[in-house]
ROBA-553112 format. One line per 8 residues: number of its first residue (from 1); their letters; for each residue x, y, z of C-alpha. Coordinates in nm, 3 decimals, m for minus. Layout:
% ROBA-553112
NUM) A) X Y Z ~ ...
END
This chain:
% ROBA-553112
1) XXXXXXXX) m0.534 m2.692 1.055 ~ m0.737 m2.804 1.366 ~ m0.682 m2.947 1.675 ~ m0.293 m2.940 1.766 ~ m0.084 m2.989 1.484 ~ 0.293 m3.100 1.577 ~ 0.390 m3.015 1.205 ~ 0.706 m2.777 1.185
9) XXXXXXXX) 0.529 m2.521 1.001 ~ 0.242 m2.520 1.218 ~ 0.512 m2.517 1.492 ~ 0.652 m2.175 1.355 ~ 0.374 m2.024 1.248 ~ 0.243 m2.010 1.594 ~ 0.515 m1.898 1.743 ~ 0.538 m1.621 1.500
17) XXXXXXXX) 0.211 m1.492 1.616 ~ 0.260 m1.531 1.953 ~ 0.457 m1.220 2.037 ~ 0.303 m0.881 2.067 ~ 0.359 m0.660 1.780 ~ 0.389 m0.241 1.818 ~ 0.186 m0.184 1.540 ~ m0.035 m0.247 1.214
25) XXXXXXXX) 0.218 m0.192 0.978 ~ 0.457 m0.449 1.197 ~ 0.188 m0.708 1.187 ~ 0.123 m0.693 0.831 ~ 0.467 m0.754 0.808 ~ 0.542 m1.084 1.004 ~ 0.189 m1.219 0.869 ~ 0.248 m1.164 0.468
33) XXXXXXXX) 0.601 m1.183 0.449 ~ 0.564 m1.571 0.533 ~ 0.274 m1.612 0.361 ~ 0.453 m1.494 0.069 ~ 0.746 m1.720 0.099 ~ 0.546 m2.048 0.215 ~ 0.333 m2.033 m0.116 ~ 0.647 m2.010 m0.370
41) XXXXXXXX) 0.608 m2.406 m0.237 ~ 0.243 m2.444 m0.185 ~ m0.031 m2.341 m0.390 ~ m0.181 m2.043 m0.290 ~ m0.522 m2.197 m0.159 ~ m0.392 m2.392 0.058 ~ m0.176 m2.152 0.182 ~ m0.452 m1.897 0.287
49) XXXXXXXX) m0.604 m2.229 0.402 ~ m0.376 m2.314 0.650 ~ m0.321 m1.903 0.787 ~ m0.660 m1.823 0.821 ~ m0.745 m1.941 1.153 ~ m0.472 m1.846 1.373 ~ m0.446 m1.486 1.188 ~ m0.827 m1.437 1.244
57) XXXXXXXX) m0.741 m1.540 1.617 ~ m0.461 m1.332 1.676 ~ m0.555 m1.036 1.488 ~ m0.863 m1.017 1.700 ~ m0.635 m1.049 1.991 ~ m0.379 m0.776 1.897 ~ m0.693 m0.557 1.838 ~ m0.643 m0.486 1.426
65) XXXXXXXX) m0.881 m0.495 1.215 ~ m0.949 m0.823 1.033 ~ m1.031 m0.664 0.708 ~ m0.660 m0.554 0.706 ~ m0.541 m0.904 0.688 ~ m0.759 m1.105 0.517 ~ m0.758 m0.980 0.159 ~ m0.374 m0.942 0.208
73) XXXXXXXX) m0.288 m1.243 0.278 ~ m0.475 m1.366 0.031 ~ m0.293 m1.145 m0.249 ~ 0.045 m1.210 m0.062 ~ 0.000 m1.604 m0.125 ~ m0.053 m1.524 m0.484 ~ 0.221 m1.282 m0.548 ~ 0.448 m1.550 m0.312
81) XXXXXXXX) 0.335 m1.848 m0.604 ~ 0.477 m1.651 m0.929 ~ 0.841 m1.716 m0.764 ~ 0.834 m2.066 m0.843 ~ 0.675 m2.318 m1.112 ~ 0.503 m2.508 m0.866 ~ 0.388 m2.193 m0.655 ~ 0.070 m2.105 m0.879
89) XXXXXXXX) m0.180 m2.296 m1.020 ~ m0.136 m2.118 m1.359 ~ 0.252 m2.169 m1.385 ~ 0.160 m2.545 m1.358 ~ m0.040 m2.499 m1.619 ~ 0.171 m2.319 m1.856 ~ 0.440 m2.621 m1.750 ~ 0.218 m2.876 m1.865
97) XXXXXXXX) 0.171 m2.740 m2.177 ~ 0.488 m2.667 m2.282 ~ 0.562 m3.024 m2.195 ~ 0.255 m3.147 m2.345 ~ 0.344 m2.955 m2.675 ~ 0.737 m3.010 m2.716 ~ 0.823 m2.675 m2.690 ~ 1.222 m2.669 m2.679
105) XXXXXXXX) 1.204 m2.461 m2.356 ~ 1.390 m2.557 m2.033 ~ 1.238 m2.387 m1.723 ~ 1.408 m2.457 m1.407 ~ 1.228 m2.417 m1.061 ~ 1.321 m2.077 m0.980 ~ 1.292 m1.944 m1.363 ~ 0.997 m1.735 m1.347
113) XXXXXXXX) 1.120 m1.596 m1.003 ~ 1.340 m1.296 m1.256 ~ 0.926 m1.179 m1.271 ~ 0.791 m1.277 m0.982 ~ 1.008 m1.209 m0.711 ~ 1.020 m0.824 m0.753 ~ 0.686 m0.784 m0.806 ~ 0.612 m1.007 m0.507
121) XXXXXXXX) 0.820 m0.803 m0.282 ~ 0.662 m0.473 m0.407 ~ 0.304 m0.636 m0.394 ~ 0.390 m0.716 0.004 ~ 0.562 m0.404 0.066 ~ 0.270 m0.210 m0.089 ~ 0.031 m0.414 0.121 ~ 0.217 m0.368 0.459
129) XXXXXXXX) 0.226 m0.006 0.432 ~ m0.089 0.089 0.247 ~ m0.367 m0.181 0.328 ~ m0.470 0.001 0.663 ~ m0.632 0.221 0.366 ~ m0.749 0.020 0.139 ~ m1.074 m0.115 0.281 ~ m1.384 0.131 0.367
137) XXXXXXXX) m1.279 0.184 0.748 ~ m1.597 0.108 0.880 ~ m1.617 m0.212 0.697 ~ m1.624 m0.554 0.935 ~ m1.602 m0.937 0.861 ~ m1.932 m0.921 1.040 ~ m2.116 m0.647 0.827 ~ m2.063 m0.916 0.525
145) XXXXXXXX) m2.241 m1.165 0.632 ~ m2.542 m1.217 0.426 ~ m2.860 m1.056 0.480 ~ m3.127 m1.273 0.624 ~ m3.441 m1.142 0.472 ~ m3.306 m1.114 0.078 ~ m3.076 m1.409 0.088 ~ m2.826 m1.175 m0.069
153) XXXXXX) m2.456 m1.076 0.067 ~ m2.480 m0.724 0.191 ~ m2.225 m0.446 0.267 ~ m2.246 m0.182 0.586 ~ m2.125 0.118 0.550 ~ m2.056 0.295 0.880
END
């Protein structure tokens, strides 16, 4: 999203990061919990798509580190699309071909959510509380950029 969006979601979604939060574990929280719930409706891509540049933004403002966020919210938007048959790219899939086949099934929207809506909470409840441990904690966004003399993505170790 650039520029100023007047779209409801935008709306929200800025005023959800606009409040201080106490801690990481808080701010894991009110990032992937919507995340989660916006892609049972959107596909996961452009889910991610559309968080990315205010959570980069106010995760550098609340002073976390980035790689806390980023590869959570990205596994939060999946976990959030098994809920529904529209959420994920492969439930759309496995739609189409049980349509395109005849196969006497009837899936309703929120079907596959017996599955998915467990595991997605676990998945975001695991993240919250564990991904300040997950990445190597001298690890930056910056330290992945790719290295200039080999033309080849590099990782610093700190």
């Amino acid at each position: 999203v650039r520029g100023r969006s007047h779209s409801t979601l935008s709306h929200q979604w800025r005023a959800v990061l606009t409040h201080p939060i106490p801690g990481d574990r808080a701010g894991r929280l009110r990032v992937l919990l919507p995340a989660a719930l916006v892609s049972m409706f959107v596909l996961d891509t452009p889910t991610v798509t559309f968080f990315l540049p205010a959570l980069r933004r106010w995760v550098r403002q609340q002073g976390f580190k980035e790689a806390h966020y980023l590869m959570p919210l990205s596994f939060a938007a999946l976990l959030g699309g098994t809920c529904t048959v529209i959420g994920s790219s492969a439930n759309i899939l496995v739609l189409g071909l049980i349509t395109q086949y005849k196969v006497p099934v009837d899936i309703g929207f929120f079907d596959v959510a017996t599955t998915g809506a467990p595991v997605m909470l676990i998945g975001v409840t695991y993240m919250v509380l564990l991904a300040g441990f997950i990445p190597p904690r001298g690890m930056t966004t910056e330290s992945m950029q790719p290295n200039k003399q080999s033309h080849s993505l590099t990782h610093e170790y700190r």
